[in-house]
C-alpha positions in Angstrom: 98.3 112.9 94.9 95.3 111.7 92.9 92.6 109.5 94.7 90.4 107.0 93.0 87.6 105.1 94.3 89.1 101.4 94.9 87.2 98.9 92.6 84.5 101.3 92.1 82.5 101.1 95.0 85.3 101.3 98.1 87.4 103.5 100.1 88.8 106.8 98.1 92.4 105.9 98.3 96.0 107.3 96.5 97.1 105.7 93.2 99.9 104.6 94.5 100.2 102.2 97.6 102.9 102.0 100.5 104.8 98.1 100.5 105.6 97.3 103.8 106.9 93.5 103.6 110.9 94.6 104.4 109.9 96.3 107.7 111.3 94.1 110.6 114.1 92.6 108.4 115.4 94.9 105.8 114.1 98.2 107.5 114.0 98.9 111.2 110.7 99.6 113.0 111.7 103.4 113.0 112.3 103.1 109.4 109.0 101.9 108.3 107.5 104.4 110.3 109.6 107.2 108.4 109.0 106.1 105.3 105.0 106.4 106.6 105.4 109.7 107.4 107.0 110.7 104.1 104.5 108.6 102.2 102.0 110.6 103.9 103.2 114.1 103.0 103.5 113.0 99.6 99.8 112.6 99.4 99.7 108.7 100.0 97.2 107.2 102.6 96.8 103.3 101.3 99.4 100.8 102.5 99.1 97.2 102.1 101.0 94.5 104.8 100.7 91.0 105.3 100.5 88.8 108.6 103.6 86.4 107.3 105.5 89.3 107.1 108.4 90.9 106.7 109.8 88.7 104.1 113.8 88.4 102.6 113.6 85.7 104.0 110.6 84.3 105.7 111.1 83.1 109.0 108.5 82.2 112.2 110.0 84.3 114.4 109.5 87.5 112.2 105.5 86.5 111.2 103.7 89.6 112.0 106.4 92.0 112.9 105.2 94.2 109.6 101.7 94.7 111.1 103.1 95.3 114.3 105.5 98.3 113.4 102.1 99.7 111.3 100.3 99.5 114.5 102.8 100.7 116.7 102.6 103.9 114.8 98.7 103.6 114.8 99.3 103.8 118.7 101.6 106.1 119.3 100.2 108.7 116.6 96.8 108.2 117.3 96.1 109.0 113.3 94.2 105.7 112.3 92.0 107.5 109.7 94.9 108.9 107.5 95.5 105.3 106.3 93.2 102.8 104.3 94.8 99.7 105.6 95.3 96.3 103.9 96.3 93.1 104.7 96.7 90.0 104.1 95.8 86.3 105.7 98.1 83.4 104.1 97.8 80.2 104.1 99.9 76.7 103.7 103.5 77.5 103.6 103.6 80.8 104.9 105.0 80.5 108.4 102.1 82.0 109.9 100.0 80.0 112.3 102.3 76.8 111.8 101.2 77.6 108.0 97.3 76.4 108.6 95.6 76.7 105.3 93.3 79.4 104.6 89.7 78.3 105.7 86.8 79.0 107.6 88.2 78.2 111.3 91.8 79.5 110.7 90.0 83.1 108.9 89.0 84.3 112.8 91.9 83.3 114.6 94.0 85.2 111.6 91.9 88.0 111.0 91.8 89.1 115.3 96.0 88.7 114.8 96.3 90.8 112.5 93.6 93.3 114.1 95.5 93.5 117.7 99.1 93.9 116.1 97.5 96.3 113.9 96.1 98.1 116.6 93.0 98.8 115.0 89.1 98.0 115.1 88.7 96.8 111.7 90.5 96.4 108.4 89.7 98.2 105.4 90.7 95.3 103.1 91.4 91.8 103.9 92.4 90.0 101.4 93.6 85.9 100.8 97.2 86.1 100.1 97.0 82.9 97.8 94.8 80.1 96.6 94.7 76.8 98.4 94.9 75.0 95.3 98.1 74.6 93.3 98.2 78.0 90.8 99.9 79.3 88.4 101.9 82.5 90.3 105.6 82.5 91.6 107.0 81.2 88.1 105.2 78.2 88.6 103.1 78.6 85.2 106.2 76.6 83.5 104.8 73.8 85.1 101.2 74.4 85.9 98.8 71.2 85.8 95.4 71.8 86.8 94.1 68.4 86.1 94.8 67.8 89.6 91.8 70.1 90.9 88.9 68.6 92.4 86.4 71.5 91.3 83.5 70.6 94.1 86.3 70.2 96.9 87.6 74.0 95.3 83.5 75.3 95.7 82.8 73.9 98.6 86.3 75.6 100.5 84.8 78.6 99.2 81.9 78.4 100.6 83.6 78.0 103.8 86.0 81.1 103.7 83.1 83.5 102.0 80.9 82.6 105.2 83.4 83.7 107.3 84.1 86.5 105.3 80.3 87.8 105.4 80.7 87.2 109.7 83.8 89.0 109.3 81.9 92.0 107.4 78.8 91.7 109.5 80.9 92.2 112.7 82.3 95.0 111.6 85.9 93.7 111.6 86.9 94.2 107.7 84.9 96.5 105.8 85.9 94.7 101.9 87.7 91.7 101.0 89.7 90.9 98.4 92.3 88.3 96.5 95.6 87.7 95.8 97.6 85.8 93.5 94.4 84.7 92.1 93.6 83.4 88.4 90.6 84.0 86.4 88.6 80.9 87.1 89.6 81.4 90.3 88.2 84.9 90.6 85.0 83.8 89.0 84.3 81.3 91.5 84.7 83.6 94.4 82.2 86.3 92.9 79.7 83.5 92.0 80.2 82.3 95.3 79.7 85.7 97.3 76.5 86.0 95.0 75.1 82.9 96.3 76.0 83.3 99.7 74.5 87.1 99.7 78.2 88.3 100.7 79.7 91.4 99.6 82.0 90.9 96.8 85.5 90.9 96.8 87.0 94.3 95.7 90.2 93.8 94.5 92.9 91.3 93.6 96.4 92.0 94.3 99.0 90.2 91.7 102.4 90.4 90.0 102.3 92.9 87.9 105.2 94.7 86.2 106.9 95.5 82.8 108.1 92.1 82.8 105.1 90.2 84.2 102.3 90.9 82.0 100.3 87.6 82.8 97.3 90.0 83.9 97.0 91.9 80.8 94.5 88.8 79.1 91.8 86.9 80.8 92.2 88.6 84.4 92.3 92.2 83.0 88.9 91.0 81.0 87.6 89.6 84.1 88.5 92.9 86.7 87.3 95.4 84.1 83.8 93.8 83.1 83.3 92.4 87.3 84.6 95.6 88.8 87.8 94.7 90.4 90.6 96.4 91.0 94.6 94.7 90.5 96.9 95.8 93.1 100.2 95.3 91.5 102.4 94.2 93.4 106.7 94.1 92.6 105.6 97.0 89.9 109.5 97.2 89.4 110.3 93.6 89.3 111.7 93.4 92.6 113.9 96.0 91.4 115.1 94.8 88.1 113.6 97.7 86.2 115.9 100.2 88.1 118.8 98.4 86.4 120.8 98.0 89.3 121.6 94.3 88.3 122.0 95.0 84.9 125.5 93.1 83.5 124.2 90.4 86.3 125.8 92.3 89.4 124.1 91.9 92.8 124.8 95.3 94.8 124.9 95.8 98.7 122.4 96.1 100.2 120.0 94.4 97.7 117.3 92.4 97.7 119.3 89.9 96.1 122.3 89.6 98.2 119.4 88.1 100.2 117.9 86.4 97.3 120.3 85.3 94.4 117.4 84.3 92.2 114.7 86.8 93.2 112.5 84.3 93.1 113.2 82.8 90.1 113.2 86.2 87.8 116.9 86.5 87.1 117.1 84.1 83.1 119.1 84.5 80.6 116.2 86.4 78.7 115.7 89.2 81.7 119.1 91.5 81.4 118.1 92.2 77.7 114.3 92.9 78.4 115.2 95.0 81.5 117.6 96.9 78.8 115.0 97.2 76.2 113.0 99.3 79.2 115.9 101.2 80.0 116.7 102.4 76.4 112.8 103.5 76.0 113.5 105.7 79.2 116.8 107.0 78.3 115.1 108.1 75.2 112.5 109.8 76.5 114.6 111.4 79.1 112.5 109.5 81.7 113.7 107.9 85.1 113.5 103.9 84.8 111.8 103.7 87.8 108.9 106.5 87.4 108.6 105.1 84.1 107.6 101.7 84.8 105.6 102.3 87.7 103.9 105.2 85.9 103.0 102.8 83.1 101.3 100.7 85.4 99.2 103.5 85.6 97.8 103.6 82.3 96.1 100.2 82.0 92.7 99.8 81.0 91.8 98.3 84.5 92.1 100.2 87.5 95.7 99.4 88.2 97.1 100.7 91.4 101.1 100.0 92.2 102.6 99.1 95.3 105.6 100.1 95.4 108.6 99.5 98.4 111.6 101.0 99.5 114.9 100.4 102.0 115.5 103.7 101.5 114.5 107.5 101.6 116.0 108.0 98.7 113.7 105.1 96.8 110.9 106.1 98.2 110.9 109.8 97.6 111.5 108.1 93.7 109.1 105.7 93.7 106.8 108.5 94.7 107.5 110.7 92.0 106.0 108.2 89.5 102.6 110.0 90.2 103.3 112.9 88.7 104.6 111.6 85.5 103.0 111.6 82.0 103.7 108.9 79.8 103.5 110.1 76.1 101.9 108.2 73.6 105.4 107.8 71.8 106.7 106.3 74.7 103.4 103.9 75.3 104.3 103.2 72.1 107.3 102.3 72.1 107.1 100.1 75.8 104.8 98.2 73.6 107.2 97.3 70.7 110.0 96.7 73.2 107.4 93.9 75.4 106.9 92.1 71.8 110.1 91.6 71.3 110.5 90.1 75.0 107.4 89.1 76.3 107.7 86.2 78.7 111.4 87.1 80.2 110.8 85.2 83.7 
């Protein structure tokens, strides 16, 4: 599988990136450690995890259990270098920690958590899962009020988590740092912040990014491209929608949304006919669904690199096929006619 250098300047890591959130709820230990394996002989070594989870549903009896089963393969295998590891520390409202916020007291107490249950000596990227501040992500954009923002209360708990960041790095216990769910004034605050402070900058943000979600393509896409950052795109498939499994509104078992009617707020009255628009560009082209909309992902003028999750063998070994598929510019073409016509369908 192809390799690229992440954000430029970081590890050399496979286009696509092994999810991990539905191991220790969806998927058995053993599972996620098969679907490591076969991620591995298909050329992958970059998986991303998260200290809150598994998620579907969140609970604080599960926080952790993800980086766990990554590190009890870490153990057992003894093969720490055939994966670039990310993670993730969250903040308020993520179970984790009683859900302290994100600052520079909680970063330490986080970051060693996640380091013993992954096993390892340091992480390759450690990134903030969200913004303390009220944002935009999650569907929350129909409502989104910024007005509320105190901007020197915003600097000033950046200077606080970019501190610990740079003793984090100097330690030797994360080697980059990056963002998630982040906007672009966000992002330009952290950079200018890590400049001042004489910190390494963060390499990469991971976001929604997908088909259907397209939020990225404007200001942030401007902003990664011109500062050198790279979007990790996360729910490439729109937690599934893109497959067209719940086309005509059905919710199969086992699904993601037997757990979750809603997915999170991206099943509207506007989604069934966008997700069909997709489908009918693939059909035509004689292209899976799936490989089609993750391979798109991989055509954006910013480094763009998927994440994409499975339950199953038989999605992953899918999923995985994306990288070997070549989107034709009648195709590109025709994606972008068919995300005019719906552009904002969650």
């Amino acid at each position: 599988m192809r390799r690229v250098k992440l954000g430029g300047r970081g590890p050399d890591v496979s286009v696509l990136c092994l999810g991990t959130m539905t191991w220790g709820s969806q998927n058995t230990g053993a599972e996620g450690h098969a679907q490591m394996d076969q991620a591995l002989a298909a050329g992958v070594n970059f998986l991303d995890a998260a200290e809150m989870y598994p998620v579907n549903p969140i609970r604080a009896e599960t926080v952790g259990l993800t980086e766990t089963i990554i590190g009890d393969w870490v153990r057992r295998t003894g093969r720490r270098n055939d994966w670039v590891i990310a993670t993730k520390m969250t903040g308020e409202r993520g179970e984790a920690r009683g859900g302290a916020p994100i600052d520079g007291a909680t970063l330490p107490l986080a970051l060693d958590g996640s380091l013993k249950r992954l096993g390892v000596e340091r992480i390759d990227l450690y990134q903030l899962h969200w913004p303390n501040r009220p944002h935009y992500h999650f569907r929350h954009g129909w409502t989104f009020d910024p007005s509320h923002h105190d901007p020197a209360a915003i600097r000033a708990h950046m200077e606080d988590v970019v501190g610990a960041i740079g003793r984090a790095l100097k330690a030797g216990k994360i080697a980059h740092w990056g963002l998630s769910n982040e906007t672009a004034w966000g992002t330009g605050q952290w950079l200018a912040t890590a400049d001042r402070l004489g910190v390494a900058r963060p390499l990469s943000i991971q976001n929604e990014y997908s088909l259907l979600c397209r939020t990225w393509d404007l200001d942030l896409a401007e902003m990664a491209h011109n500062e050198g950052l790279a979007l990790l795109a996360f729910s490439p498939l729109a937690t599934g929608l893109l497959s067209g499994k719940y086309q005509g509104d059905v919710t199969p078992e086992p699904s993601r949304r037997a757990l979750n009617p809603t997915l999170s707020g991206r099943i509207t009255p506007r989604v069934f006919p966008a997700v069909a628009a997709y489908l009918r560009v693939a059909a035509q082209a004689g292209l899976d669904p799936v490989q089609m909309a993750i391979a798109w992902t991989l055509t954006r003028p910013a480094q763009t690199l998927p994440i994409i999750g499975a339950t199953t063998p038989g999605q992953l070994a899918r999923a995985l096929g994306a990288a070997d598929v070549t989107l034709t510019p009648e195709v590109l073409s025709a994606i972008a006619e068919a995300h005019k016509a719906h552009p904002m369908p969650y």
